[in-house]
Biopython code that builds the backbone (N, CA, C, O; Angstrom):
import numpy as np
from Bio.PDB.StructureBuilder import StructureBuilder

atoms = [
    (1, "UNK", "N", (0.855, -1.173, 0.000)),
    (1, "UNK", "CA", (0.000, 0.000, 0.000)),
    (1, "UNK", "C", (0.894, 1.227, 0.000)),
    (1, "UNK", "O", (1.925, 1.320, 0.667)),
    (2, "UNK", "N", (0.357, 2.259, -0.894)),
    (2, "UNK", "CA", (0.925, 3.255, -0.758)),
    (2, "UNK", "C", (1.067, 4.561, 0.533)),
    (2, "UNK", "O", (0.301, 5.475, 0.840)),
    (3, "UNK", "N", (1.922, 4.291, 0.876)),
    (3, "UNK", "CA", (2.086, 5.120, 2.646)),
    (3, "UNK", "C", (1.629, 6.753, 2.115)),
    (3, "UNK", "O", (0.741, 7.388, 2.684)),
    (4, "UNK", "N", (2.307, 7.209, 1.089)),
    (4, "UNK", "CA", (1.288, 8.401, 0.457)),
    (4, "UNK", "C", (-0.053, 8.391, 0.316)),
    (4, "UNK", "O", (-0.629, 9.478, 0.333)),
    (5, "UNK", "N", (-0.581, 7.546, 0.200)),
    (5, "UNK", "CA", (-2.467, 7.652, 0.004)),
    (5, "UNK", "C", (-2.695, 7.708, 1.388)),
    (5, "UNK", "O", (-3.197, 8.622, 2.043)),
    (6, "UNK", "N", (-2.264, 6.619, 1.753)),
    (6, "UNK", "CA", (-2.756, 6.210, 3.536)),
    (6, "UNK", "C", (-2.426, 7.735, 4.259)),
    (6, "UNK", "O", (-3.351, 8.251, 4.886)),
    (7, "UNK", "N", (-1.235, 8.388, 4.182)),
    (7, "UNK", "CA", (-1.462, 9.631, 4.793)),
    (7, "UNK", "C", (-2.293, 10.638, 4.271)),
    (7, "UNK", "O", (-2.864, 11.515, 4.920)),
    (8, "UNK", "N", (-2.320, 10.485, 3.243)),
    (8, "UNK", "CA", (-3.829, 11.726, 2.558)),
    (8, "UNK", "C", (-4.692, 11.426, 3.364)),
    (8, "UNK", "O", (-5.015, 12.300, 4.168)),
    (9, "UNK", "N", (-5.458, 9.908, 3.441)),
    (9, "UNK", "CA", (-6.291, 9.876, 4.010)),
    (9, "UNK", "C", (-6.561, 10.407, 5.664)),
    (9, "UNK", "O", (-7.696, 10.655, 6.073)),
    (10, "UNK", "N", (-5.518, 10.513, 6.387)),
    (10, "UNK", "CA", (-5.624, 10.690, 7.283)),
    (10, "UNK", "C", (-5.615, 12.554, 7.860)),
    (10, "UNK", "O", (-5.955, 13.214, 8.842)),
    (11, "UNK", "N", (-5.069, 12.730, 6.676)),
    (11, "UNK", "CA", (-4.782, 14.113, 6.656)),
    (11, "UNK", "C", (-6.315, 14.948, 6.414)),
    (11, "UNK", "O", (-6.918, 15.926, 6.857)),
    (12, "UNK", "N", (-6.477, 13.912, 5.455)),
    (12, "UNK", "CA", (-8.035, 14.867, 5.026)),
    (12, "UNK", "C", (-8.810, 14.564, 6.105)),
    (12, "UNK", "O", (-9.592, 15.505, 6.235)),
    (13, "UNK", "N", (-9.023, 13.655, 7.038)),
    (13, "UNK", "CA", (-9.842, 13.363, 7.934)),
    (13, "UNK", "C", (-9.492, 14.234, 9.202)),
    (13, "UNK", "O", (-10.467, 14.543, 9.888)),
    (14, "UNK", "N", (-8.504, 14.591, 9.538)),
    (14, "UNK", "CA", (-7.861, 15.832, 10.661)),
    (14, "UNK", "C", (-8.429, 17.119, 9.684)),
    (14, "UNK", "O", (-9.003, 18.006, 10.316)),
    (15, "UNK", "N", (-8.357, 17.245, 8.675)),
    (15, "UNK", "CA", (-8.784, 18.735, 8.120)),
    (15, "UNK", "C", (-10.472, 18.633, 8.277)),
    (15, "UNK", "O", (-11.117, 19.608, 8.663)),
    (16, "UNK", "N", (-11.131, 17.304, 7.922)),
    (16, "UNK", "CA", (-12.869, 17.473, 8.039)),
    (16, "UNK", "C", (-12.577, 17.664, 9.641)),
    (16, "UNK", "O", (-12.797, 18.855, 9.857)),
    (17, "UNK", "N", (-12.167, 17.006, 10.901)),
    (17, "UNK", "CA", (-12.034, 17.485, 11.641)),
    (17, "UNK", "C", (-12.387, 18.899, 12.038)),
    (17, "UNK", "O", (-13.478, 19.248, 12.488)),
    (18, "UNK", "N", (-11.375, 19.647, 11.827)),
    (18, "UNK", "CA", (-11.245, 21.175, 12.113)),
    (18, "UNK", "C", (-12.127, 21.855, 11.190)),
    (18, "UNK", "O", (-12.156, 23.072, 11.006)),
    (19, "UNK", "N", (-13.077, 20.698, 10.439)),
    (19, "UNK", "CA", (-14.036, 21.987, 9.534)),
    (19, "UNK", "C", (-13.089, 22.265, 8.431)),
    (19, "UNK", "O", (-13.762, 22.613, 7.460)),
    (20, "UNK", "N", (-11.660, 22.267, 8.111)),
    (20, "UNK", "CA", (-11.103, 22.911, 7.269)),
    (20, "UNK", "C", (-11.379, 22.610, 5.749)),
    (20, "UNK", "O", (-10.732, 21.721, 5.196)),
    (21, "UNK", "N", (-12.368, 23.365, 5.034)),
    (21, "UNK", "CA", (-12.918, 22.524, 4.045)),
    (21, "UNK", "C", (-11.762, 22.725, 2.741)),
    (21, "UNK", "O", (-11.640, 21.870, 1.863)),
    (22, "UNK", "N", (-11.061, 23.822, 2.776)),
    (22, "UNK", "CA", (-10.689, 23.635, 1.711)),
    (22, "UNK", "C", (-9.094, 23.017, 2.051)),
    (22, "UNK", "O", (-8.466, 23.198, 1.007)),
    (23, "UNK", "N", (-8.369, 22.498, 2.864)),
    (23, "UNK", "CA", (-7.412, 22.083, 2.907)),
    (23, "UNK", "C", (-8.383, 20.266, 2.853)),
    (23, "UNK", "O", (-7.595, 19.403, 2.467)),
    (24, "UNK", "N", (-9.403, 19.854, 3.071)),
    (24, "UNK", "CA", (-9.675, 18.672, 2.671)),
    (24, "UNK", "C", (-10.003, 18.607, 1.240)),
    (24, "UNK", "O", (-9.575, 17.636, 0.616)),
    (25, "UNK", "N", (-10.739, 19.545, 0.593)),
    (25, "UNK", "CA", (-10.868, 19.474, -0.904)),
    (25, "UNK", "C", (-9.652, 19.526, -2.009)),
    (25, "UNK", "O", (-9.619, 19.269, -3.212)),
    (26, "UNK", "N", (-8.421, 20.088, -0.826)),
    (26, "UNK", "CA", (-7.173, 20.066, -1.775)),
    (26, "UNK", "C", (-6.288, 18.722, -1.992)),
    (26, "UNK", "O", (-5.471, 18.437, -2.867)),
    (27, "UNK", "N", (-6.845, 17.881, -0.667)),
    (27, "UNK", "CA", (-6.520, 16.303, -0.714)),
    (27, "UNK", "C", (-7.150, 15.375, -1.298)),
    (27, "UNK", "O", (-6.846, 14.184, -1.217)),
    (28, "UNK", "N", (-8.505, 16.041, -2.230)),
    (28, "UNK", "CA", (-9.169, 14.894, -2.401)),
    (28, "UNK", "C", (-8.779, 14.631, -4.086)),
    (28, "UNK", "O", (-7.909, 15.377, -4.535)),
    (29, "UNK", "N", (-9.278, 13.789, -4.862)),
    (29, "UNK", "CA", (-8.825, 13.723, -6.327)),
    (29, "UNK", "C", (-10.643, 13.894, -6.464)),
    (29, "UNK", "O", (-11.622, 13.538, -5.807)),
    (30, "UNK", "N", (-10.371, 14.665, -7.745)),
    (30, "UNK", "CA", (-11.387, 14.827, -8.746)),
    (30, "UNK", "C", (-12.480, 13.856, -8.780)),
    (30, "UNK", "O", (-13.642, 14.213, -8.588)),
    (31, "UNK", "N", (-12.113, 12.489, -9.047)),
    (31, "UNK", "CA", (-12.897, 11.199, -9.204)),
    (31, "UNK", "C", (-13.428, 10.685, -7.696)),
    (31, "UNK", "O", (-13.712, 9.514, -7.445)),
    (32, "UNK", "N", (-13.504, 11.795, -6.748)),
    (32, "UNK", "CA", (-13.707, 11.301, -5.247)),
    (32, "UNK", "C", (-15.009, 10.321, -4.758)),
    (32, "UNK", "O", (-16.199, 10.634, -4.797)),
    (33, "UNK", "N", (-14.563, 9.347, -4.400)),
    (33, "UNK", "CA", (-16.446, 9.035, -4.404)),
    (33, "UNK", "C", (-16.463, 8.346, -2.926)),
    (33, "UNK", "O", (-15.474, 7.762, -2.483)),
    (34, "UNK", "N", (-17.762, 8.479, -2.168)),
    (34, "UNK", "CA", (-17.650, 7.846, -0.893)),
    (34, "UNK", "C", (-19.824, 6.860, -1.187)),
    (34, "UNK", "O", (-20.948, 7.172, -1.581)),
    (35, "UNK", "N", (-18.930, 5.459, -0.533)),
    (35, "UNK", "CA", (-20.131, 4.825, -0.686)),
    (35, "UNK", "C", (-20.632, 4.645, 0.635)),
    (35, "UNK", "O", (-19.785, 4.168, 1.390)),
    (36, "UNK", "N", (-21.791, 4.884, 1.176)),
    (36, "UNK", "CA", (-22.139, 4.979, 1.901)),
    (36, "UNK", "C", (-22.529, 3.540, 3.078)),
    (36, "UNK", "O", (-23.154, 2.664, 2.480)),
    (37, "UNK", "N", (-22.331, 3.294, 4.175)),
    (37, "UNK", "CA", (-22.670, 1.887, 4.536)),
    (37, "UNK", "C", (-23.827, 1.259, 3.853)),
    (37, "UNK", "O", (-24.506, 1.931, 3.077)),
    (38, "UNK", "N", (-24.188, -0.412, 4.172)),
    (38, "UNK", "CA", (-25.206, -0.764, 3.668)),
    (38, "UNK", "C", (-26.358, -0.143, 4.036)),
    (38, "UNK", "O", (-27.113, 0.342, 3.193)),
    (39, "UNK", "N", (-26.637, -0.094, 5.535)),
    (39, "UNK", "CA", (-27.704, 0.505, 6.705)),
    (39, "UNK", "C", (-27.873, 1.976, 6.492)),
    (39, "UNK", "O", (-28.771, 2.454, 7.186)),
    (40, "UNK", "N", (-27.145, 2.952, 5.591)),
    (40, "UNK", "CA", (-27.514, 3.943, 5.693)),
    (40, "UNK", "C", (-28.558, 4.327, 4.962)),
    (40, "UNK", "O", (-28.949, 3.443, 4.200)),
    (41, "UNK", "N", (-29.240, 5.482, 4.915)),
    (41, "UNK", "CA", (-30.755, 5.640, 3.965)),
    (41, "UNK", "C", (-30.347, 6.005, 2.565)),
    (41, "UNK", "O", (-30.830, 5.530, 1.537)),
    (42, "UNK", "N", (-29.344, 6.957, 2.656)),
    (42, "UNK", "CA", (-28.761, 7.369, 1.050)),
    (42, "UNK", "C", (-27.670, 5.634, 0.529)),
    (42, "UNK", "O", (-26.732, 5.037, 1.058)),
    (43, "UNK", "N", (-28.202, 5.502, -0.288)),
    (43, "UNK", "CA", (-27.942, 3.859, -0.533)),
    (43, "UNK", "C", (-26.817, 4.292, -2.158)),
    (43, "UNK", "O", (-25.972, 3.500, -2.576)),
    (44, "UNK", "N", (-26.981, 5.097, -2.544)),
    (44, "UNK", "CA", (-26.041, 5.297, -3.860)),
    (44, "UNK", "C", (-24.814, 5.948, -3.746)),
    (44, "UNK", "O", (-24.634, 6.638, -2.743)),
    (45, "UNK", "N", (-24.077, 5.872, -4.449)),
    (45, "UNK", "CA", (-22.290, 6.256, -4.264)),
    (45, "UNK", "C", (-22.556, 8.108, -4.235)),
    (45, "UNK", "O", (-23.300, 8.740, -4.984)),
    (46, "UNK", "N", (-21.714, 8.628, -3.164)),
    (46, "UNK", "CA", (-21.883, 10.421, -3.358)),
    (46, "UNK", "C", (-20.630, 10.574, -4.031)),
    (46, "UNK", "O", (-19.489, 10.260, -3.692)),
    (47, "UNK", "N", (-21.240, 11.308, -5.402)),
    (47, "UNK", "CA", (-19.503, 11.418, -6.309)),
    (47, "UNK", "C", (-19.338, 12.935, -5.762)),
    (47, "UNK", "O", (-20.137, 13.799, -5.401)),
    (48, "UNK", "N", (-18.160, 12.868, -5.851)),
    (48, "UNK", "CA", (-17.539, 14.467, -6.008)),
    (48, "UNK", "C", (-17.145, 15.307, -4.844)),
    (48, "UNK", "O", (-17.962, 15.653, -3.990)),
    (49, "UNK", "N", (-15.819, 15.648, -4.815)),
    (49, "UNK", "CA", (-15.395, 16.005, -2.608)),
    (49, "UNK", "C", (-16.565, 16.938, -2.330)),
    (49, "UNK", "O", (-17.268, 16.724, -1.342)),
    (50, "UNK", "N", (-16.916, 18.381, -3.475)),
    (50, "UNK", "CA", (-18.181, 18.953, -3.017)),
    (50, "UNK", "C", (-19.134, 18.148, -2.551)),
    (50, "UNK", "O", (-19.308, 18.282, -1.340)),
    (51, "UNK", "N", (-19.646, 17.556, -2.944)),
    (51, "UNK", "CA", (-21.010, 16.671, -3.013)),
    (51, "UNK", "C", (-20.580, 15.491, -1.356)),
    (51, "UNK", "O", (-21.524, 15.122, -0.656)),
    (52, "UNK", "N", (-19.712, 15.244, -1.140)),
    (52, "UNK", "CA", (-19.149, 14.591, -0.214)),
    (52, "UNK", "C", (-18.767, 14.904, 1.328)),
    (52, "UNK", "O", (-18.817, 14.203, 2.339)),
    (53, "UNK", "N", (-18.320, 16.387, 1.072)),
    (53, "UNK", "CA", (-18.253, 17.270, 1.777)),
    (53, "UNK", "C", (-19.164, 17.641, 2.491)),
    (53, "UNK", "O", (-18.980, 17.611, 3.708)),
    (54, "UNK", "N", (-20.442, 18.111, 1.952)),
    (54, "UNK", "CA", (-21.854, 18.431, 2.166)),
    (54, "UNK", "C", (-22.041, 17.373, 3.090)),
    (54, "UNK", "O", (-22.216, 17.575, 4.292)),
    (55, "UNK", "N", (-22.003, 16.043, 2.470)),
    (55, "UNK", "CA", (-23.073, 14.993, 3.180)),
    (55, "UNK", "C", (-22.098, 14.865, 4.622)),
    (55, "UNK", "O", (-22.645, 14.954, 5.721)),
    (56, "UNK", "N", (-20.385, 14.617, 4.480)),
    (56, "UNK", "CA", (-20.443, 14.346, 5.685)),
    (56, "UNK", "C", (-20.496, 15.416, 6.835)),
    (56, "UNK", "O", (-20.254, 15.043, 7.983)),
    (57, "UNK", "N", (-20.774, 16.616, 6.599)),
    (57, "UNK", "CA", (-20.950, 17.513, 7.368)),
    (57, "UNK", "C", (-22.477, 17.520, 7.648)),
    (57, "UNK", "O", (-22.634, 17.609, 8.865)),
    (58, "UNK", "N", (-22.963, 17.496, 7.379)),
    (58, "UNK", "CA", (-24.664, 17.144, 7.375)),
    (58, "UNK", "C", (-24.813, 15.805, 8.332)),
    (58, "UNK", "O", (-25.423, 15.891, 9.398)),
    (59, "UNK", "N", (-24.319, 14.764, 7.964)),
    (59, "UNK", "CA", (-24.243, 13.407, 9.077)),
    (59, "UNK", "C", (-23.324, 13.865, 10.054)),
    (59, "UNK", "O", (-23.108, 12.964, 10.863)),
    (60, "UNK", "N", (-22.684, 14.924, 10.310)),
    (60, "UNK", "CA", (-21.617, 14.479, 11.361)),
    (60, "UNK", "C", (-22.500, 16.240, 12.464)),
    (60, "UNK", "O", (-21.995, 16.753, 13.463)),
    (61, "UNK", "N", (-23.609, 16.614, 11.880)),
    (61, "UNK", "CA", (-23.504, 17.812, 12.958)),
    (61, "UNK", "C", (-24.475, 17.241, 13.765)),
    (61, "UNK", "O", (-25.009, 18.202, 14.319)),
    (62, "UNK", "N", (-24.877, 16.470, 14.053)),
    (62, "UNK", "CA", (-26.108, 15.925, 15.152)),
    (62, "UNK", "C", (-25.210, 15.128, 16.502)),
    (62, "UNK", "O", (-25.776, 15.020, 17.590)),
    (63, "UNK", "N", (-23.788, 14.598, 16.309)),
    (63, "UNK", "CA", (-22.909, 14.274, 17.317)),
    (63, "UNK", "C", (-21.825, 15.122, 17.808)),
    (63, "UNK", "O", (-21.480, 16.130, 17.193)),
    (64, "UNK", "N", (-21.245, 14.721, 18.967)),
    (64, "UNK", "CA", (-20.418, 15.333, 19.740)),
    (64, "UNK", "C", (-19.434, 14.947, 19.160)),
    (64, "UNK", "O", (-19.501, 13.796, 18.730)),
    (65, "UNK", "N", (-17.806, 15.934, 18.851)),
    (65, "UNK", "CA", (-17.260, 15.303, 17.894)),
    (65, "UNK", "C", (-16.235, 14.302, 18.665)),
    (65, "UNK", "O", (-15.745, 14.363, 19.793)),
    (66, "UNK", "N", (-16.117, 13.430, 17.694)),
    (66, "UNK", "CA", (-15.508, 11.802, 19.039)),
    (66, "UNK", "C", (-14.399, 11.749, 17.953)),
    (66, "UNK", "O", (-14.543, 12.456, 16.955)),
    (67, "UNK", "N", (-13.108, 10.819, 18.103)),
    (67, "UNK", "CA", (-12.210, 10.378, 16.923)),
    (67, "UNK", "C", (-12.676, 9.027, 16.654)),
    (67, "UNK", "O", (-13.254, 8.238, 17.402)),
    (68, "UNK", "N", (-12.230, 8.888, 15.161)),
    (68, "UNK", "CA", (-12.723, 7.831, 14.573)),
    (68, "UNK", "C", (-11.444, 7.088, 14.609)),
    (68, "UNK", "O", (-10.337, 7.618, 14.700)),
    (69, "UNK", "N", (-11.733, 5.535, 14.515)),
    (69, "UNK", "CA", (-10.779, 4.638, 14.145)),
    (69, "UNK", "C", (-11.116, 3.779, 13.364)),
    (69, "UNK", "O", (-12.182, 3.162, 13.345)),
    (70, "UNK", "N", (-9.912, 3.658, 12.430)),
    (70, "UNK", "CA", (-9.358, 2.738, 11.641)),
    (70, "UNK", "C", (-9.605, 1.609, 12.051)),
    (70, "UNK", "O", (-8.984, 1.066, 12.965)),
    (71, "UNK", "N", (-10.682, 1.038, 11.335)),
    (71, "UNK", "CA", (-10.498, -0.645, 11.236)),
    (71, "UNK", "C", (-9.802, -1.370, 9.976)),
    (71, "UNK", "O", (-9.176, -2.419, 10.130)),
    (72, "UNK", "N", (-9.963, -0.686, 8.598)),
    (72, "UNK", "CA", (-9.243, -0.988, 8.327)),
    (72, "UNK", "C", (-8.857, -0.069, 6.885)),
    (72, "UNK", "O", (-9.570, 0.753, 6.309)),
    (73, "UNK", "N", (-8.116, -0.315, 6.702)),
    (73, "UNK", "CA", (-7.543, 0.731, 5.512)),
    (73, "UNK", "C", (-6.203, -0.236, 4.451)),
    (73, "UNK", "O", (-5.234, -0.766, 4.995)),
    (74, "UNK", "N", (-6.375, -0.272, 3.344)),
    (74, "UNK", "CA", (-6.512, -0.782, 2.206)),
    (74, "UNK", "C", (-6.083, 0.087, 0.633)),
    (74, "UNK", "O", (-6.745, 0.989, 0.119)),
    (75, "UNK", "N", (-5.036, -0.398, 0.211)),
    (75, "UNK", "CA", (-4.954, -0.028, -1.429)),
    (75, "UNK", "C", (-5.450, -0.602, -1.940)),
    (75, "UNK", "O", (-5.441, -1.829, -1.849)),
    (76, "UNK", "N", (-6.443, 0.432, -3.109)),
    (76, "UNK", "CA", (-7.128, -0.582, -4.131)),
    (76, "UNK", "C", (-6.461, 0.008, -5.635)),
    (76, "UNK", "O", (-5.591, 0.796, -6.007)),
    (77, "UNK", "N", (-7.378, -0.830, -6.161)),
    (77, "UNK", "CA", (-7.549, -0.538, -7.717)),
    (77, "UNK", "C", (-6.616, 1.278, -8.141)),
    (77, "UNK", "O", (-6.675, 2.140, -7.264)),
    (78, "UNK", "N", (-6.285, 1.421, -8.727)),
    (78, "UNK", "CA", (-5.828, 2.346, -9.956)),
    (78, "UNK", "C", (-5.025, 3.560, -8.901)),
    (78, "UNK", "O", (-4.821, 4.695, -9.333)),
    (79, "UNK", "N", (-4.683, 3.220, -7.723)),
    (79, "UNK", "CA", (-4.052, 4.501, -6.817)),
    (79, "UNK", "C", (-5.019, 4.583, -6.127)),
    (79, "UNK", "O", (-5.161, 5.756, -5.781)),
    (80, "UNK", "N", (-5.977, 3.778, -5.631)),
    (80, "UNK", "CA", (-7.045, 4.428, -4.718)),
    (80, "UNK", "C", (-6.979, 3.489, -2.774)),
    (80, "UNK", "O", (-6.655, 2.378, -2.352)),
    (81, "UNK", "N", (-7.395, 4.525, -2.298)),
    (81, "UNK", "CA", (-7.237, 3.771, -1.230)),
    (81, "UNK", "C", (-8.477, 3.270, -0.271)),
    (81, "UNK", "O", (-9.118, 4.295, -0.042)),
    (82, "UNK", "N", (-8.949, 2.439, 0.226)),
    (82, "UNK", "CA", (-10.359, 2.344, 1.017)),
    (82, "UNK", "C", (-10.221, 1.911, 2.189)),
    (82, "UNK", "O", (-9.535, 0.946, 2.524)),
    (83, "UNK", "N", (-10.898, 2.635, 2.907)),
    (83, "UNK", "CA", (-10.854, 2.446, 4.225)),
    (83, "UNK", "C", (-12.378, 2.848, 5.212)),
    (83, "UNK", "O", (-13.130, 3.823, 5.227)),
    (84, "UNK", "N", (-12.338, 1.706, 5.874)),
    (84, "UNK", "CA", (-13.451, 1.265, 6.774)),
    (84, "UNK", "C", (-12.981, 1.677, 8.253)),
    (84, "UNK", "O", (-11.971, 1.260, 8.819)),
    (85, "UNK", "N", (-14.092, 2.744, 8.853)),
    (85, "UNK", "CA", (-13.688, 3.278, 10.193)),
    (85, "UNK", "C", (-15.025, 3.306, 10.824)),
    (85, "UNK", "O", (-16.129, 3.377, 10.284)),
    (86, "UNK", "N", (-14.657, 3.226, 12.274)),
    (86, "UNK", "CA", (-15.532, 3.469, 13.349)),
    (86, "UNK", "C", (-15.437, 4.266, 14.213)),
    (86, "UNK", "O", (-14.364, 4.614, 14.705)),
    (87, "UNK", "N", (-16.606, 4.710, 14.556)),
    (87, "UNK", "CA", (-16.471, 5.412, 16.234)),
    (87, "UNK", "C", (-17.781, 5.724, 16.967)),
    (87, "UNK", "O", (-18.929, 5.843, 16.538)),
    (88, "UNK", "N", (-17.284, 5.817, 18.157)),
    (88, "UNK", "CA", (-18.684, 5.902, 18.861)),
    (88, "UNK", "C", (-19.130, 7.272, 19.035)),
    (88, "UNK", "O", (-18.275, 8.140, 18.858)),
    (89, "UNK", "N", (-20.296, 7.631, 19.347)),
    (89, "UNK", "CA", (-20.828, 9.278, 19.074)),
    (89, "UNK", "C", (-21.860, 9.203, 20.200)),
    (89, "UNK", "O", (-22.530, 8.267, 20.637)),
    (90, "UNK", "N", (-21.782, 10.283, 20.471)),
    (90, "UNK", "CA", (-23.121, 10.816, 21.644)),
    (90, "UNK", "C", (-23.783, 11.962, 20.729)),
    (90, "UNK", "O", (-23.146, 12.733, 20.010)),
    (91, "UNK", "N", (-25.285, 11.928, 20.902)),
    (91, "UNK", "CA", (-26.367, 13.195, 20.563)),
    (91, "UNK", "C", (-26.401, 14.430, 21.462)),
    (91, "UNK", "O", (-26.950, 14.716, 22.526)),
    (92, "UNK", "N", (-25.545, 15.079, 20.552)),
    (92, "UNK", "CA", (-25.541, 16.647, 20.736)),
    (92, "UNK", "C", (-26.665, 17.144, 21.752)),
    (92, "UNK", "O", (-26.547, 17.874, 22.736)),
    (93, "UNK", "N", (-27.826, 16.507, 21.196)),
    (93, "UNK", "CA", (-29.308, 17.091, 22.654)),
    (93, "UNK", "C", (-29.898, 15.735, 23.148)),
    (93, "UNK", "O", (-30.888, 16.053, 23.807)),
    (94, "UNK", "N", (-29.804, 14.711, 23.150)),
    (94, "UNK", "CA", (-30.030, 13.710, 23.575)),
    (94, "UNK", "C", (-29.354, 12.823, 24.139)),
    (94, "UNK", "O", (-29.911, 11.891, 24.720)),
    (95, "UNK", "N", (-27.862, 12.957, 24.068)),
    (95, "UNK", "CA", (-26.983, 12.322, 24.460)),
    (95, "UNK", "C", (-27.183, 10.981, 24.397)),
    (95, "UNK", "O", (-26.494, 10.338, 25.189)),
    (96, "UNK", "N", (-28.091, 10.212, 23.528)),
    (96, "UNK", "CA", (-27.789, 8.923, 23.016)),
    (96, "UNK", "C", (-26.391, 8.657, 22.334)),
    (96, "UNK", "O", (-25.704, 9.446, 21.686)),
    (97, "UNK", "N", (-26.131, 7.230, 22.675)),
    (97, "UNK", "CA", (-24.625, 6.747, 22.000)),
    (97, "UNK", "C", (-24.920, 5.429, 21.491)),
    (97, "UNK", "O", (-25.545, 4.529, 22.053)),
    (98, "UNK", "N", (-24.276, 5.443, 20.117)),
    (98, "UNK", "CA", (-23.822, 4.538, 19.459)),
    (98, "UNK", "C", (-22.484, 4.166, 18.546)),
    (98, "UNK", "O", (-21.440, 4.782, 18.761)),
    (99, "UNK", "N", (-22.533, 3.325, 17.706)),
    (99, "UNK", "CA", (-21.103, 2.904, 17.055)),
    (99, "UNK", "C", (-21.390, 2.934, 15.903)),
    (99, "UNK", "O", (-20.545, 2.665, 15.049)),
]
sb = StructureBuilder()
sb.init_structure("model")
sb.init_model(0)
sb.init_chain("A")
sb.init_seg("    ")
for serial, (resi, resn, name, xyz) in enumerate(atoms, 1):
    if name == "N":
        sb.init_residue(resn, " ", resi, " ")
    sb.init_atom(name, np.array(xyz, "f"), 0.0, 1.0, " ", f" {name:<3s}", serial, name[0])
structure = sb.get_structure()
């Protein structure tokens, strides 16, 4: 695996972190696409870091912000890298928690 992708990835995920949108849009490639779990309601691939951007800021403002971990992370196909993460979250006004 390429130790360059694997740190993009991690880099862009410290920049969604801090909100920093355009130091994550400067990590992302053009062809960006994020597929969403099986269980989630939006069931089709979100192309494009704009379009990506949006959604995970939209899913991520209803929790307290927690760090995510790496379960697992992976080179694929043509320079691309995939990676499967978790974390647990509490509700911002409800303080329900899950994984």
């Amino acid at each position: 695996m390429s130790q360059e992708n694997v740190d993009k990835l991690r880099q862009g995920l410290d920049a969604f972190f801090r909100r920093d949108r355009q130091a994550w849009l400067a990590l992302c490639d053009p062809n960006f696409e994020s597929v969403p779990s099986d269980d989630w309601p939006e069931t089709e691939p979100i192309r494009g870091a704009e379009a990506a951007w949006e959604f995970y800021v939209r899913t991520d403002e209803p929790w307290e912000p927690t760090p995510y971990e790496y379960v697992h992370v992976r080179d694929a196909e043509k320079q691309r890298v995939v990676g499967i993460m978790r974390r647990e979250v509490r509700g911002k006004t409800s303080g329900a928690t899950a994984t």
